[in-house]
N, C-alpha and C positions, 0 to 999 in steps of 0.2 A: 540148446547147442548154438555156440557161435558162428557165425560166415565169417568167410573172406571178409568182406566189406565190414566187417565190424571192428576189424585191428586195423589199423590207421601204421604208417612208416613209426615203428618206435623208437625214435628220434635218443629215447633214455639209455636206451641197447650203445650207444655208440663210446666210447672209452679210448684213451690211451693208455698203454700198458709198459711197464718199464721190464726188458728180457732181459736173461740169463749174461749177456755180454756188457749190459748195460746201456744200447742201442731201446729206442724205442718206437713202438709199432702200434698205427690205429687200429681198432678193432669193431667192424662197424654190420650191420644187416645187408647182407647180398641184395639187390636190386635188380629190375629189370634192364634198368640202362648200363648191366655191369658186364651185359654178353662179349664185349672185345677184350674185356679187362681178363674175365673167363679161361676165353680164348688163348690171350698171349701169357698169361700164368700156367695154361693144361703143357703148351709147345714148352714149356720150361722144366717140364717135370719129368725125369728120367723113367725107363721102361718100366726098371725094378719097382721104382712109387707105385706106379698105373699098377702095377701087378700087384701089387700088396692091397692098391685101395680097390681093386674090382674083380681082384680071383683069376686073371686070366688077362691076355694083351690088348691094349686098349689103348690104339694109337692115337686116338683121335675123339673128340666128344662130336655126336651128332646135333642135327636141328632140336629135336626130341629133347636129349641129355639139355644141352644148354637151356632148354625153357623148363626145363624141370629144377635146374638146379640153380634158377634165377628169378622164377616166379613162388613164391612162400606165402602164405595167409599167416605169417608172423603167428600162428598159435597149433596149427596141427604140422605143420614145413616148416623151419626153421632153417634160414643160411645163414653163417657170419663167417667175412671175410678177416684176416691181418694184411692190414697193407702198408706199404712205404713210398713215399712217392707218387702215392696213389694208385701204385697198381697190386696187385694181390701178392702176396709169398706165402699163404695158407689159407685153407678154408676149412671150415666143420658146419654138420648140420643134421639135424636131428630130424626123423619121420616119427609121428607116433600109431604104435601099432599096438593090437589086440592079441592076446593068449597065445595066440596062432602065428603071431607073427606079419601079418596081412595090415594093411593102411586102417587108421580107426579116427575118430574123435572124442571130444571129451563126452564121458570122463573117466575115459580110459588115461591111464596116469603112466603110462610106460613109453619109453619113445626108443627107436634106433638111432647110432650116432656113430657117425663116420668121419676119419680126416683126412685130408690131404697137404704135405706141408711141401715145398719146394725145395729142393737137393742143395739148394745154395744156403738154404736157412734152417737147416736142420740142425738139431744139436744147440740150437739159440733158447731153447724153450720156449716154442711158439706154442708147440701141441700143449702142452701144460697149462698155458696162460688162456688158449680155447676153451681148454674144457672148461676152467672155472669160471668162464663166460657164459658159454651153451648151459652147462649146470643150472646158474642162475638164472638164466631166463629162462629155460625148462621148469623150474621151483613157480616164476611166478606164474605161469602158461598150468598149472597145475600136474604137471609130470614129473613123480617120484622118484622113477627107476629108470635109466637108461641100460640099453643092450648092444652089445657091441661082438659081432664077430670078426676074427684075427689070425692069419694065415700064423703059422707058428714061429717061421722063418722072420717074422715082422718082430725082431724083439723090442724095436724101440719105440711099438707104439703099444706094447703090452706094458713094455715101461710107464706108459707116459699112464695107462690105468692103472696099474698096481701101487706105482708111487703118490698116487694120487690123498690118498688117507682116506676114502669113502669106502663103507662098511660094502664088502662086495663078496661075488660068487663066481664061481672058475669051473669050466668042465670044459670035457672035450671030445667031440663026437665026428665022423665024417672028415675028419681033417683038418679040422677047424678048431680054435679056440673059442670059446663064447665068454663073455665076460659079463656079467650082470651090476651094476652099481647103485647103492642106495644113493641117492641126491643128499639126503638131510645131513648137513652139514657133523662135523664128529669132531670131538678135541683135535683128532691126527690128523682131518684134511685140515683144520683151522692152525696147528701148529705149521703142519706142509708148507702151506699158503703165505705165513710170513715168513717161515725161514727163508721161503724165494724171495720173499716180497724182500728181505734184507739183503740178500746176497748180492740182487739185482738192483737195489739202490745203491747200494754200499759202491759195486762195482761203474753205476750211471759217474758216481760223486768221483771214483778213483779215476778215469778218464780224465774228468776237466782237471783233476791235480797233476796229472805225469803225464801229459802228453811229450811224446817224438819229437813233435815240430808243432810252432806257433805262427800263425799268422796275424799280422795286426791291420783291419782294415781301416782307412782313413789316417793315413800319417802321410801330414803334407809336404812339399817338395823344403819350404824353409821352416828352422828352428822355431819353436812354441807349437799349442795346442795339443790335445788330449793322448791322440797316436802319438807322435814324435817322444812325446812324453813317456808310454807304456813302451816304446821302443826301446828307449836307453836304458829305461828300467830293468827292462827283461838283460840285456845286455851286461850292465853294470852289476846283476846279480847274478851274473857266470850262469844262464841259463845252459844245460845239457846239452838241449835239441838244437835244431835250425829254426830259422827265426828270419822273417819274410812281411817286407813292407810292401803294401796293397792301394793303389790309389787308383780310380779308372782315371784320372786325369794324369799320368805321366804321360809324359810324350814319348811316341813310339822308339827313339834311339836308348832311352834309360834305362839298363840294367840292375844298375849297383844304386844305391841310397846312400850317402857319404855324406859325414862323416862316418856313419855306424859301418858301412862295409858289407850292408845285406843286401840280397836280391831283391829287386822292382819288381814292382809284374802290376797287372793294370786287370787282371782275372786270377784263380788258380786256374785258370786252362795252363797258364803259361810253368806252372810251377813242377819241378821235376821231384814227383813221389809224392808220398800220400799227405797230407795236412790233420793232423788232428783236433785243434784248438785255433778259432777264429776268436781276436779280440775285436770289438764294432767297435771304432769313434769316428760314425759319420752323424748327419744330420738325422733325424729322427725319418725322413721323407725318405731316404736312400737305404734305409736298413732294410726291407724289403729283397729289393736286389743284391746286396749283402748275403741273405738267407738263401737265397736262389742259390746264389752261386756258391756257398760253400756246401748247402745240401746236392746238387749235381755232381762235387767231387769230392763225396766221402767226407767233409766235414763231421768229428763226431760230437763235438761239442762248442758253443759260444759264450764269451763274456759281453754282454752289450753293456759299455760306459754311455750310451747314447742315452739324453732328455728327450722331453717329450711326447711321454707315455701318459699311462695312466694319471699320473700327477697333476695332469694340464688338464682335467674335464673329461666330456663324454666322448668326444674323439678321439681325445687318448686313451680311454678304454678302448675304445672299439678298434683302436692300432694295435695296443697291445694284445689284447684276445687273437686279432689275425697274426703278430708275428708269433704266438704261442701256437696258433694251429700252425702256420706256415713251418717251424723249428719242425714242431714231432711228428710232422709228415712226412720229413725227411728223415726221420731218427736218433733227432738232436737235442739235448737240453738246452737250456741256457739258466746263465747265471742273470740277473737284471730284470727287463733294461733297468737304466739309472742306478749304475751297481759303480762300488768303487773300486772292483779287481777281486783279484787271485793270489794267492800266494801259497807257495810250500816250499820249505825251507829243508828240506829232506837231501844228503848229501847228491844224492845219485841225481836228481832233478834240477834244483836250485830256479824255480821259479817265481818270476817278482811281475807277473802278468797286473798290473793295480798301480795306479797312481801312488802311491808310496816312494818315497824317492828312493831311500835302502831297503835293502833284503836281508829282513832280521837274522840274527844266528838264529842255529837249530835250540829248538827246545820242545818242550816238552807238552804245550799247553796248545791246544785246538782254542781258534777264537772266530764265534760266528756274531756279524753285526746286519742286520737289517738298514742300520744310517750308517754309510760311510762317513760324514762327519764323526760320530759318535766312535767307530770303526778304526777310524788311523789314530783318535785321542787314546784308543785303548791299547792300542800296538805301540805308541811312538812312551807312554806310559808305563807299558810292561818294562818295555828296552832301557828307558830311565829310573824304573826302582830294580832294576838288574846292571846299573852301570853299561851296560850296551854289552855285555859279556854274556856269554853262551852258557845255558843252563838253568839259569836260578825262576826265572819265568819266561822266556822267549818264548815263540811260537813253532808250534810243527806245522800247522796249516794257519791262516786265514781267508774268510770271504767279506765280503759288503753285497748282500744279495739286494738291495736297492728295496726297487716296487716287487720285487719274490714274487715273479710271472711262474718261475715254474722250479726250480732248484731250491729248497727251504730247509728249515731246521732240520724235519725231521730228517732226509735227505742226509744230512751231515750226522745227525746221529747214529744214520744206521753206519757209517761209515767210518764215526770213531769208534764206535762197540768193538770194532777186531783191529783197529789200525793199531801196530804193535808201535808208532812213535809219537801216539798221545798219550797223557796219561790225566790230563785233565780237559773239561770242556765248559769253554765261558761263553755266554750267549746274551748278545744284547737284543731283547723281541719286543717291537711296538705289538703286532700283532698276534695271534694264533689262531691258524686257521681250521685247523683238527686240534682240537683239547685233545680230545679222545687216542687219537694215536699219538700225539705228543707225549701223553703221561705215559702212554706202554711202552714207547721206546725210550723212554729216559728212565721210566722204571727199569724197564732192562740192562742201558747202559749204568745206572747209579749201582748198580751190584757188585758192577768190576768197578769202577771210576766214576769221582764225582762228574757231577754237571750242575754247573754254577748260572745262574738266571736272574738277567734285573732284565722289566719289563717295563715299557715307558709310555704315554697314555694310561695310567693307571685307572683316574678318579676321572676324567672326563667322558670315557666312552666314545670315542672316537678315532675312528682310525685313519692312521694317516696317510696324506694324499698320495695315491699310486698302490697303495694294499687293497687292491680288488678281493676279501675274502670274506667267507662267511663273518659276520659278528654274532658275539653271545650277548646273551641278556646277564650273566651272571655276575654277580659283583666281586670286586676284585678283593674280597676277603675270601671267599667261595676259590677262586681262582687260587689263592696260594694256597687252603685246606687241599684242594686235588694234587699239586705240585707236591705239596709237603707226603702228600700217601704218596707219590712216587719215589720218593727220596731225591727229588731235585732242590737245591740249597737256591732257595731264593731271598735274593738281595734287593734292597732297596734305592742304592745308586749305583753309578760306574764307580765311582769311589770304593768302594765297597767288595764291587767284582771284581776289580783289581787288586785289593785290599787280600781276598780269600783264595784268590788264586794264586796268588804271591807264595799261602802260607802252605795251601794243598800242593805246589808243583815242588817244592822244594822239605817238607814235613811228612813223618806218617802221621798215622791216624792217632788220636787219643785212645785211651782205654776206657777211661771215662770223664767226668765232667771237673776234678779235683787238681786247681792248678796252685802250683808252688809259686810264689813271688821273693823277688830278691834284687838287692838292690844297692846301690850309695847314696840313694836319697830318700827319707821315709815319709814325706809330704808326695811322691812322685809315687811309691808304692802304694801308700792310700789311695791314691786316685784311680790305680788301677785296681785294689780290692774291689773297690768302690763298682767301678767299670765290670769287676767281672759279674758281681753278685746280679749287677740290674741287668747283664745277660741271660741269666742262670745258671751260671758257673760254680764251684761251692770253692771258691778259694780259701788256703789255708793263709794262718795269719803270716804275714810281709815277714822278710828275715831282712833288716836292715845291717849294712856292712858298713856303716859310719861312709862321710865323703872324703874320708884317709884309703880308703880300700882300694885297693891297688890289682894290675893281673890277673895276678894269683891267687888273690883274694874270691875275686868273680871265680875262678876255676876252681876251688877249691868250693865254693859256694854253691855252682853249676852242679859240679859231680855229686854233691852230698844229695843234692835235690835229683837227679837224675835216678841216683839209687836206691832213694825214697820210695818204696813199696806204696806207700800213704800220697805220693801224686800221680797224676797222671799226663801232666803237661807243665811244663814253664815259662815263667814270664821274669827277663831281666830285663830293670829297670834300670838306667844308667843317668847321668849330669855331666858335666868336663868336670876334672879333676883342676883346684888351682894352679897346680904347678904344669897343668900341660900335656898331661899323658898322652901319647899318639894313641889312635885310634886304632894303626894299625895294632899293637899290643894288644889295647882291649879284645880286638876279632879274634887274635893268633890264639887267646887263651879261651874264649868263649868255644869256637870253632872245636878245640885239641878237647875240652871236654866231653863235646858232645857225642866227637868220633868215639872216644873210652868207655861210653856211657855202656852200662852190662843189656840195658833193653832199652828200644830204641824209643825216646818220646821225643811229642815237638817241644820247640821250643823258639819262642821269637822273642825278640828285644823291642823294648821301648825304650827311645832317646829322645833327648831333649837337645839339641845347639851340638852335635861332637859332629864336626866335619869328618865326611870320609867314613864313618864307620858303616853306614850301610853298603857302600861300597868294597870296603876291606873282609863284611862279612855276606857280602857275596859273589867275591873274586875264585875264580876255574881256578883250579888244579893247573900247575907248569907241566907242557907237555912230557908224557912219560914217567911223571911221578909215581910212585907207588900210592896206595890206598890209606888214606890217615886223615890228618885233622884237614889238611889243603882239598878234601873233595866233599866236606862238608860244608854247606853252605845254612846260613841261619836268615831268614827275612827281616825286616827292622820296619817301625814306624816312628812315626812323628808324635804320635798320640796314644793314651794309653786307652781310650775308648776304642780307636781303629784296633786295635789287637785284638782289645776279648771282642768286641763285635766279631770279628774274622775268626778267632778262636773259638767263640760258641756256636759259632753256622759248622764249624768242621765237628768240634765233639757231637751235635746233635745230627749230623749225617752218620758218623762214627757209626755212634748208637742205633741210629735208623736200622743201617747195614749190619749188624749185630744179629738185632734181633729176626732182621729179614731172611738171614741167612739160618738163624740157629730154628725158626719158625716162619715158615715159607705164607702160612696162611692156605685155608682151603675153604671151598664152596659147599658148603653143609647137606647133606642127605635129609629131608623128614619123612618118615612115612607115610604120614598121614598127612600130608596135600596132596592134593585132587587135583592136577595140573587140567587133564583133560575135560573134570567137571566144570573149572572154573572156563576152560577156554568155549565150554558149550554156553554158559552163562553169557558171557561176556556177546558172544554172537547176538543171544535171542534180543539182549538189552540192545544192540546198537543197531538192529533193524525197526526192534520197537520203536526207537525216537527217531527215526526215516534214516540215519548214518548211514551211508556205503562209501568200501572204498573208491577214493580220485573222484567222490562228489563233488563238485565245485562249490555248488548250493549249499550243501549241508553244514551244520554247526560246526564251528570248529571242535568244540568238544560238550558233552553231556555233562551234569553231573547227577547221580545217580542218587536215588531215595536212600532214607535212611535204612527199610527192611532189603533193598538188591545190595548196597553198599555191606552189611552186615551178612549179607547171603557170601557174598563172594568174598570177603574176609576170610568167613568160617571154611570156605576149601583149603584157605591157606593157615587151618589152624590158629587164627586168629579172631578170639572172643570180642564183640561190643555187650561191655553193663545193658542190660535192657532199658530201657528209656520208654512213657507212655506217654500220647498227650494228653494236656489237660485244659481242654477248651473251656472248663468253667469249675468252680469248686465242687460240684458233685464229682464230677467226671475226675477231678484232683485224687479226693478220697476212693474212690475204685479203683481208680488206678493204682495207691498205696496198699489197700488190701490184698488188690493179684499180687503185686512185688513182698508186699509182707514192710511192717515198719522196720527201724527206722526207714526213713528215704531223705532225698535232696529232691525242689524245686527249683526250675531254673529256667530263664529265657531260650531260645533257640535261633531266634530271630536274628539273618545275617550281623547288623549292627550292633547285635547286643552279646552275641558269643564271645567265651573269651574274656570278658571284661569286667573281671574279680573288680576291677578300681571304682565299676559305679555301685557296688553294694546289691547286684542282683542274684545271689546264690543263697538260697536258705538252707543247712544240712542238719543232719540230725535229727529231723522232725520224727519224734516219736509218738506220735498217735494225732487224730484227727482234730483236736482241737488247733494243735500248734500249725497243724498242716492250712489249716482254712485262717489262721491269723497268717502264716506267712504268705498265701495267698491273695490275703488283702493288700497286704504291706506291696508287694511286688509289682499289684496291680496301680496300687496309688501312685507307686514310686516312676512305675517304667511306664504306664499306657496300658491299653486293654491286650483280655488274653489276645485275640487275634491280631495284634501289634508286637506283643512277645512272644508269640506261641509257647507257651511254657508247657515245661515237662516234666513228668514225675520219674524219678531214678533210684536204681535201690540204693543205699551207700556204700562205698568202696572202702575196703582198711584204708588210714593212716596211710602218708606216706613221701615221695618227691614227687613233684608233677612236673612232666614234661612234655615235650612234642617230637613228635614222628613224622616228618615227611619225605616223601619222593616227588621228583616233579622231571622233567622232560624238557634239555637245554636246545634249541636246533641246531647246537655245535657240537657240544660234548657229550649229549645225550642221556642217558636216565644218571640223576645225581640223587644219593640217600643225603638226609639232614637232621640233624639232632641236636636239642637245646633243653633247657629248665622252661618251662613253665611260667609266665609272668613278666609285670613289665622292666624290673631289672635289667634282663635277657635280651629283653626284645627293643630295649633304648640301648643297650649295650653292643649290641648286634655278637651275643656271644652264642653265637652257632655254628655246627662242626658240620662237616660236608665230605664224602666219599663218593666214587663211583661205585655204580651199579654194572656188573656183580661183586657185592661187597663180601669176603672173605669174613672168616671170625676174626682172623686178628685186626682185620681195618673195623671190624663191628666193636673188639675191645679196645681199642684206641681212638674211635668214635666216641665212646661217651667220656673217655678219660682226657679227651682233648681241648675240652672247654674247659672254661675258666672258672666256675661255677662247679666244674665237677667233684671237687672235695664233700659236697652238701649228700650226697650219692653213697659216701664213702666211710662217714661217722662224724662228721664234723663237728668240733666241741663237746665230743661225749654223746652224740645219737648217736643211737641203733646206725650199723651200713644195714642198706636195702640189697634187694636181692637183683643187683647189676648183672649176674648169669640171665635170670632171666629176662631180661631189658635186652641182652645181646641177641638174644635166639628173637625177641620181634622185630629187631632190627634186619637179622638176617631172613627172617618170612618176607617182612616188608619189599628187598632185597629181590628175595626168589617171584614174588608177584610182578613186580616191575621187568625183570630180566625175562621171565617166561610171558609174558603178554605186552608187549611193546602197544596195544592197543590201550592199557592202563597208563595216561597220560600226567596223572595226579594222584597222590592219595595224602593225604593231611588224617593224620588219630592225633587229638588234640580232645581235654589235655588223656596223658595216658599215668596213673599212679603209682610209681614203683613200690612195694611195698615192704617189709624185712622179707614177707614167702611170698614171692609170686608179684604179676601183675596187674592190671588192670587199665581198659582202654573204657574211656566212658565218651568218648565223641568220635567222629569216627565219618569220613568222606571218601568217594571215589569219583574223578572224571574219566571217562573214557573218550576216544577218537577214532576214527582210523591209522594204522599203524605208520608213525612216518620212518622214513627209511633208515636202515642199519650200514651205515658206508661201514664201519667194523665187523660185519659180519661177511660182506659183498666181497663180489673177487676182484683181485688188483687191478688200479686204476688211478692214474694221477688225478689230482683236482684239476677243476676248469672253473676259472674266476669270473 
């Protein structure tokens, strides 16, 4: 049994948590030195609280109470506080007790758990975000079951258990409710968990988009510099709200800021009503005080334009870390530092908070950039292949989150998923700092609407200056296999994502991959055959309109194809006509097609030299028109490669979404794995080699013999071919006779596994002559048995040889991998990659996603193997990895697909102690 003194301040317990309003609140272990904090949080809590949390009136906590409820041995007493500003607005805290209900220790697995939230902060979902706190650290303190009794009259904190998703029990005895809750986590509290976890980002991100009123700190008394700059901005883009210039160096007669015409003020003490949105352009030494003062008056959110963060070295880390505690202590996000602004272009708002000089029209496309550089090229880019016209790609939001201290992608993702005036999402990311919940909220949002992705740093590995975040090991081919299972369309430049975005904001979706071409030029039309085919596109042959073809020619050309059952998308190709044709004609007729069209497909132009036409065929509707060919817009390129590139990222999301929808995918039932057998195994092995968990000392990882390795397979229904050694040629022969001939000889020996290319694999040996010549041969060739440890194996049928791995990213966490067999493969680097827990359908689209996978499938007249069962080891593989987070490795190499059945003939496992599941854990922003 543990003491006190043996839990130490757990420093890991401590979190910030993004609530219900979007506000947010630390979440940290009650301490001794917290008894005034206690104190002036009890005097804040109305009678009815007190009566709710202690049965009876309870004006007042005693000497007693406060040391009770301030002094915890962090494992049988459990306090945690939420607080703001550092002082408390909720507490919870768990007693663990016995059968009886009476104070106990481990290993007794039940605790009591009580809350107390403060009347002002009620209804924020504080109690909610506790419990999935308390929960979890009750889980690792070894307590199962929390109990909780509940006056009846308290319905909002029976709410806050019922709603909770944890498998529970309800009775009612004495006047009282009793509530019982399993801790182990359940599809329902885990779905729970993120629909808050989304609601309350979504709703963090909507703040800093629509604020009331803006305040810009640091705009100086004369024209130029960063303020002055976001000042006119906001202004010139007809901001909503009020809008308030901040300098502590005014001098005290200065009200008004002139030219602009806004109020001065030298604090918000001075400013009349509440401020929602502080922009910072001070020095990087002054944002501190900045922080101060907009958290002491309700500040709810910042844009810090300020340098000199992270980016600048280890002081600026350690600046930026304190203005990221400093922000959400008060309850504030921020965008930055070293961010290039804000924008939403939403009519009711009209915010241009960002170095931007205009405030683009409304449209339809969400753009998140990590480089403001890269950020305003892609905004000032969209506005210029949209003629600066509203609709065809403009933006509904943009960010430049800079050094992404604390506001990121995902952040923005959860917040286009319901935002009804995006319709697409473009994202420029040097970094990712959750793979893992990146892919589930983009998987999510990709269902309703793309999300478009070019990521920079690709091939260096490195991340750049001021992205304090985790890094992966994993390479960036791995990295678009995960995106791609998401259904994120990942692009290769900004070109590209501007390119695809153009065709998605303004096009539906393909049907499928079958694009019609047509044209007045048939040299121009090849090119784009050409162009589509090394997409993957299956274009039908070019329909050439001579460079006589005129209008009507194109319209009459458009429609026929449009109505074409046999395409699924089009591509006109166009030149300048000799005699001159306006460009505006070419659009009027292109456009009037498209609108007629009986079903609705895309369709974009490629031209060459026609001034104006991209412009003419992406000109708004005249106010008040009726609905026709003027509110169709078509996109255009310059090139006939940018098209089908941009066209086949859309048909193979299309299809993504197709199939995701029509086949959702699900996590396989077997009967026969042992989960609990395997999870006793896995114990006995990592005490055996001295492993315990948070050893400092200890291995980073084991790996495990060939018969424990085979042991713990076989719980998960997964056979290793038996293998014998064969330390010397008798021992050869014995060992063939237990197996029965034929058999295979073959090295073992780390260096030599694997490696068909040095001639070390004898098969087929059918009887003991040929086994002790191939013995020799082996021996001559490779070095002595005890150099190869060679092995004796029965033969496996015929068949594909491949490999099977799982491995363990410290970012993204357990990734399944699947490839052929050999060095082809493995100089090709053609291997597919999924997270874990891999679903069937990511298990059949797993093997079907390499390049190499035709060979699987009957290629040139072979037998196909039996790829069903290749999917089900995948998904064992799969279910081992996800049920034992202590399984850090496993490698089955190679493994034989056969026409029936398969066959694993090598075969590894490392184990660890388990590193953590932030995906599983309860809400909690990163801390960089």
């Amino acid at each position: 049994m543990q003491t006190p003194s043996e839990h130490a301040y757990p420093a890991h317990w401590e979190a910030d948590v993004v609530l219900r309003d979007g506000g947010t609140t630390r979440v940290r272990p009650i301490t001794p030195d917290d008894v005034q904090r206690l104190v002036s949080f009890y005097e804040q809590v109305s009678d009815e609280s007190k009566y709710y949390r202690f049965f009876a009136p309870y004006p007042r906590l005693s000497d007693r109470d406060l040391h009770r409820f301030t002094h915890h041995d962090y494992n049988d007493r459990v306090g945690l506080a939420a607080t703001i500003g550092g002082e408390f607005i909720a507490t919870v805290r768990y007693d663990r007790i016995d059968s009886r209900g009476r104070p106990a220790h481990e290993p007794t697995d039940e605790a009591e758990v009580a809350f107390l939230v403060q009347d002002a902060h009620q209804g924020r979902g504080v109690a909610s975000a506790l419990l999935e706190h308390i929960a979890a650290v009750a889980r690792e303190r070894g307590i199962r079951r929390f109990a909780a009794e509940v006056l009846p009259a308290n319905t909002k904190m029976i709410k806050v258990f019922t709603d909770a998703g944890y498998t529970q029990k309800r009775s009612f005895e004495d006047g009282v409710v009793r509530l019982e809750l399993d801790l182990e986590p359940t599809d329902r509290s885990l779905a729970v968990q993120r629909a808050r976890e989304q609601r309350a980002e979504a709703r963090s991100v909507q703040r800093l988009l629509a604020p009331g009123s803006v305040a810009v700190f640091g705009t100086g008394r004369e024209p130029g510099g960063m303020g002055r700059a976001v000042l006119r901005n906001l202004l010139a883009g007809g901001f909503i709200g009020r809008v308030l210039a901040v300098n502590t160096s005014f001098p005290d007669g200065l009200t008004r800021l002139d030219p602009e015409g806004v109020p001065a003020l030298r604090s918000l003490g001075e400013a009349e009503g509440p401020v929602d949105l502080a922009v910072v352009a001070v020095p990087a030494d002054r944002v501190p005080s900045v922080v101060e003062d907009c958290g002491e008056h309700g500040v709810q959110g910042l844009v810090v334009l300020s340098a000199g963060f992270a980016e600048g070295g280890a002081d600026g880390r350690a600046r930026q870390r304190e203005l990221v505690r400093q922000a959400r202590s008060y309850g504030m996000r921020i965008i930055g530092p070293n961010s290039f602004g804000l924008v939403n272009t939403a009519a009711g708002v009209r915010l241009n908070a960002s170095l931007a000089p205009e405030l683009p029209p409304p449209g339809r496309v969400g753009l998140f950039s990590q480089s403001g550089a890269i950020g305003i090229a892609l905004l000032s880019g969209l506005q210029r292949r949209a003629a600066g016209l509203a609709g065809l790609a403009s933006v509904s939001t943009f960010v430049s989150t800079g050094n992404r201290a604390d506001v990121s992608g995902n952040d923005f993702l959860q917040y286009w998923h319901d935002d009804p005036d995006t319709d697409v999402a473009l994202m420029y990311l040097e970094s990712i700092g959750n793979p893992r919940k990146f892919t589930r909220l983009a998987r999510r949002t990709a269902l309703h609407k793309p999300v478009v992705v070019v990521k920079g740093a690709r091939h260096g590995g490195v991340t750049p200056a001021g992205h304090t975040v985790p890094t992966t090991r994993m390479p960036d081919a791995t990295v678009s296999h995960l995106l791609r299972q998401a259904g994120v369309i990942r692009v290769d430049t900004v070109t590209e994502l501007s390119d695809t975005g153009l065709l998605l904001a303004a096009q539906p979706l393909p049907a499928g991959p079958r694009v019609a071409i047509l044209g007045n030029s048939q040299s121009l039309a090849l090119l784009t055959y050409d162009a589509c085919l090394t997409d993957g596109l299956r274009p039908l042959p070019p329909r050439d309109l001579t460079t006589a073809a005129g209008p009507e020619d194109f319209h009459r050309a458009l429609a026929a194809a449009l109505a074409d059952p046999a395409c699924d998308a089009v591509v006109v190709t166009a030149i300048p006509r000799v005699d001159g044709e306006s460009a505006a004609g070419l659009a009027t007729a292109l456009r009037a097609a498209v609108a007629a069209a009986p079903v609705a497909k895309p369709v974009c132009v490629v031209h060459l030299e026609i001034p104006g036409l991209a412009e003419a065929l992406a000109a708004p509707p005249e106010a008040g028109a009726p609905a026709g060919p003027g509110s169709v817009r078509v996109p255009a390129y310059p090139a006939a490669e940018r098209a089908a590139r941009s066209l086949a990222h859309v048909a193979r999301y299309a299809e993504w979404r197709r199939r995701t929808e029509e086949r959702p995918g699900r996590v396989p039932e077997y009967e026969d794995i042992d989960e609990a057998g395997a999870a006793a195994d896995i114990e006995v092995l990592l005490a055996a080699h001295g492993v315990t968990e948070g050893d400092p000392g200890g291995p980073r990882a084991v790996t495990l013999s060939a018969a424990d390795t085979q042991r713990l397979l076989a719980r998960y229904g997964i056979a290793v071919l038996p293998a014998l050694p064969a330390p010397d040629p008798e021992a050869a022969v014995a060992a063939a006779h237990r197996l029965g001939f034929p058999v295979a000889l073959k090295p073992t020996a780390p260096h030599l596994r694997h490696r068909a290319d040095l001639g070390g694999v004898r098969l087929d040996l059918g009887g003991e002559a040929e086994l002790l010549r191939a013995y020799s041969e082996l021996t001559e060739l490779l070095g002595k048995p005890s150099e190869t440890r060679l092995v004796v194996q029965s033969m496996a049928p015929r068949g594909v040889d491949t490999v099977v791995r799982a491995t363990i990213d410290p970012a993204a966490g357990a990734v399944l991998s699947f490839g052929l067999a050999g060095a082809p493969s493995l100089l090709l680097g053609d291997t597919a990659h999924c997270l874990v827990p891999a679903t069937d359908r990511d298990a059949a689209e797993l093997i079907r996603s390499v390049r190499t996978a035709p060979l699987l499938f009957g290629w040139r007249g072979a037998a196909p193997v039996d790829t069903g069962a290749l999917e089900e080891l995948l998904l064992r593989v799969s279910r081992l990895m996800d049920d034992h987070p202590e399984v850090v490795g496993a490698d089955l190499e190679p493994v034989i697909v056969a026409q029936h059945g398969i066959h694993v003939l090598g075969a590894s496992i490392r184990l660890a102690p388990p590193p953590p599941r932030t995906d599983l854990g309860p809400r909690s922003l990163p801390t960089y």
